[in-house]
MIMAR-840723 format. One record per residue (C-alpha): y, z, x. Coordinates in pm, whole numbers, padded with zeros to 5 digits, always signed. Example, Ala and Ser with C-alpha at 12.3 -4.5 7.8 and 13.67 -1.06 7.14 Angstrom:
2
-00450+00780+01230/-00106+00714+01367/
***
This chain:
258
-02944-05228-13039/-03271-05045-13149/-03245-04813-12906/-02882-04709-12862/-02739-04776-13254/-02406-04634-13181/-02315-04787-12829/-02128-05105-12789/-02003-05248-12482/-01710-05406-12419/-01637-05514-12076/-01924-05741-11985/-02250-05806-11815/-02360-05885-11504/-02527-06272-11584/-02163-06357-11728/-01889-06199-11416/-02169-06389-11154/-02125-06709-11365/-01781-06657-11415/-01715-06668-11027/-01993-06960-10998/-01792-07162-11270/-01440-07142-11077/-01570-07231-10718/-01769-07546-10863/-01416-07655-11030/-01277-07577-10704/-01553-07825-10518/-01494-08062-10794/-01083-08053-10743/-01199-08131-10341/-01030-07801-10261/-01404-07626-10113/-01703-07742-10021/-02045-07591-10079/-02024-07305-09813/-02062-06943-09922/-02027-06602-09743/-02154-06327-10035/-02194-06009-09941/-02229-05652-10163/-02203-05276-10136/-02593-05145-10196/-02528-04971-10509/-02669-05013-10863/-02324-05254-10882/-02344-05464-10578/-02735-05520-10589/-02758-05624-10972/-02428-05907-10923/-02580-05997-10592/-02916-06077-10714/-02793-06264-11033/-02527-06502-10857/-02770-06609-10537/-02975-06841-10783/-02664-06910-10983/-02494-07022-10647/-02769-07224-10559/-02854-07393-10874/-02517-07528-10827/-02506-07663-10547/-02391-07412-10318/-02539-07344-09971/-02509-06942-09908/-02459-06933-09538/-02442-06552-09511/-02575-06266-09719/-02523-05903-09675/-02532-05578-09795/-02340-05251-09679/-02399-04891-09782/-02194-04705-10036/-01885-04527-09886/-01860-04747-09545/-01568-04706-09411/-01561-04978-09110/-01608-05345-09249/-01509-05488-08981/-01868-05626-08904/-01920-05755-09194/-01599-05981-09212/-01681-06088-08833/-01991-06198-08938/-01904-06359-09239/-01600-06536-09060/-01861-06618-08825/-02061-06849-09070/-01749-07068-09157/-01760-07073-09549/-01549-07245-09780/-01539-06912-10022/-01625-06523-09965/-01749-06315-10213/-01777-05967-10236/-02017-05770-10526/-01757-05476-10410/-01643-05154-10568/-01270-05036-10535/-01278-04874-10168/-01463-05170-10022/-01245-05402-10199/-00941-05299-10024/-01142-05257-09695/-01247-05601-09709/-00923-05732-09755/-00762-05584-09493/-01031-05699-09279/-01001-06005-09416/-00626-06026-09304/-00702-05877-08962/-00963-06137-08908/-00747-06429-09025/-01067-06539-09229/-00961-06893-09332/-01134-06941-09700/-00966-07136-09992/-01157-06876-10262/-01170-06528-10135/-01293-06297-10456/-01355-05919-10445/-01514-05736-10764/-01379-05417-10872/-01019-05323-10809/-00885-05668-10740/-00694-05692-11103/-00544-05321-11058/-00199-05279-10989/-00234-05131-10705/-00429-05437-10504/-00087-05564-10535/+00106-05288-10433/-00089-05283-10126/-00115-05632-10005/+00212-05801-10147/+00239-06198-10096/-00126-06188-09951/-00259-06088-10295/-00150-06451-10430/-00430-06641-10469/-00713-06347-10442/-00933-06367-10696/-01141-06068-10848/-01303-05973-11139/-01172-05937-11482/-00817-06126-11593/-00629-06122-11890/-00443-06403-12126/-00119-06299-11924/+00116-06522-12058/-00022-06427-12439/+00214-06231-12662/-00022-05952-12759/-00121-05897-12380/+00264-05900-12293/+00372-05645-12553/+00101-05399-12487/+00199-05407-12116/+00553-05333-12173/+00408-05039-12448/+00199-04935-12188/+00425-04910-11940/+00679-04744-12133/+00452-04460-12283/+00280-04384-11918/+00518-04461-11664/+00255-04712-11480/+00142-05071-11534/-00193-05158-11674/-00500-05279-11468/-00565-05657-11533/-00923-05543-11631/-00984-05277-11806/-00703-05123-11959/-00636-05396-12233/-00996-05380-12327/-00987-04946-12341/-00687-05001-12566/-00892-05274-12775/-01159-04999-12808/-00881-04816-12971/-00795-05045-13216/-01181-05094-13278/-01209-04760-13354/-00909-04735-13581/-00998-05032-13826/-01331-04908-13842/-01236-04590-13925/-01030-04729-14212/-01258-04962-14298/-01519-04701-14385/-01299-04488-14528/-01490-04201-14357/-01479-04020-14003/-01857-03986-14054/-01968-04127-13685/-02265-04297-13866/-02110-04425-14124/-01811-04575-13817/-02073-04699-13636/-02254-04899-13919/-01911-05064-13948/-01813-05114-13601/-02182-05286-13607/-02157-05533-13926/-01782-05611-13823/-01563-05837-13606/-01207-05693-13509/-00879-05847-13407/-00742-05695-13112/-00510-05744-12811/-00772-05902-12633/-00857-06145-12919/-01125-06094-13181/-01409-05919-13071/-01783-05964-13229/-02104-05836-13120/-02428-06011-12973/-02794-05861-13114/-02738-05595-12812/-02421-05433-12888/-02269-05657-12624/-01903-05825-12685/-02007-06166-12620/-01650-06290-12539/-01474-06181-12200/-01274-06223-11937/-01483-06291-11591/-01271-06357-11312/-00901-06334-11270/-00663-06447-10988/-00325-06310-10862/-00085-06576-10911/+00352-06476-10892/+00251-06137-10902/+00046-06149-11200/-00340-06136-11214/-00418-06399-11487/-00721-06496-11604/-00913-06828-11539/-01272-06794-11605/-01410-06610-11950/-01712-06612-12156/-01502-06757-12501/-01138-06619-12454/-00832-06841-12451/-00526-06830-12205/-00738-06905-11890/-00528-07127-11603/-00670-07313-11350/-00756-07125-10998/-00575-07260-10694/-00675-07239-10339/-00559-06925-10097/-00323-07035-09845/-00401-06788-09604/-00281-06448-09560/
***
């Protein structure tokens, strides 16, 4: 862009995760596995407020009937209330515009609570590792934001390399996309025969590049116009079912409780 030449962005925007998680519920309500019923609540943060704002007309151009809405501060601790309230209004799906801490809050209210949804999504946090760890079998079916082409040979080998070098697993998110940075970086770097950061970024800029993630290409804003949006933990592996253009995605499948 004009006004940052040398930035480009990688992981996504807010228009695209919001319409990723619009995009699976309606081929949920097509499938008859929800109905139109929506509990979407966010932490009030830069975060929470932007995604929260951009889905509620999204949700509602398609068809779906919010039938709570709430936000909660930064750093709560007790979200009890807020999955009360939501179980309260009876919706097909929950969504949370959350950030890591509230994401594992939720869900463990979510458990205590017993709330009965088919599509339970939580934002940030949901594709790491330890969301797993934490919840075990009632992580199947939990779907979050990000995803990866899991059963794809370049995503497999760079787990197992990743794992090897660092001793821990990869996030389902962001790690793949952090080492596709890399690789960015590297051809460009080649290609312009020059560790001049201008001369890089005019590169990176008039360039696509193949990496683990697929080939990545820039929109007229620095933006990579091509990611994953929502992922859901299926056998123990987050795997990716809604994108902006990437292939690998498998369909999402109700939760069957907790």
């Amino acid at each position: 862009s004009e006004k940052f030449p040398n930035m480009f962005f990688t992981l996504g925007g807010a228009t695209g995760l919001a319409g990723g998680v619009v995009e699976v519920l309606s081929q949920m309500r097509e499938q008859g596995e929800i109905g139109n019923s929506v509990a979407m609540v966010n932490v009030a943060d830069a975060f929470g407020i932007e995604l929260a704002e951009v889905a509620a007309p999204q949700f509602e151009a398609a068809g779906f009937d919010i039938v709570y809405s709430t936000s909660y501060p930064l750093g709560t601790s007790d979200l009890s209330p807020v999955v009360k309230a939501a179980k309260a209004a009876n919706p097909d799906a929950f969504v949370a515009w959350s950030y890591p801490p509230d994401t594992f809050g939720l869900t463990a209210q979510a458990k205590i609570e017993n709330l009965d949804v088919k599509a339970f999504y939580a934002a940030v946090a949901t594709a790491f590792p330890a969301y797993l760890g934490a919840n075990g079998a009632s992580a199947e079916g939990v779907l979050g934001a990000g995803g990866v082409y899991a059963d794809g040979e370049a995503w497999s080998s760079y787990a197992a390399r990743h794992e090897e070098v660092t001793g821990a697993k990869p996030d389902f998110w962001a790690s793949g996309m952090v080492y596709a940075s890399f690789q960015i970086l590297e051809q460009a770097i080649e290609g312009a025969g020059t560790l001049d950061r201008d001369a890089v970024s005019a590169y990176i800029d008039a360039n696509d590049f193949d990496t683990i993630m697929g080939e990545i290409s820039w929109d007229e804003f620095n933006n990579n116009s091509a990611y994953w949006t929502v992922g859901q933990w299926q056998g123990g592996v987050f795997k990716g079912v809604a994108s902006t253009g990437r292939e690998g995605a498998v369909p999402a499948v109700p939760k069957q409780g907790w």
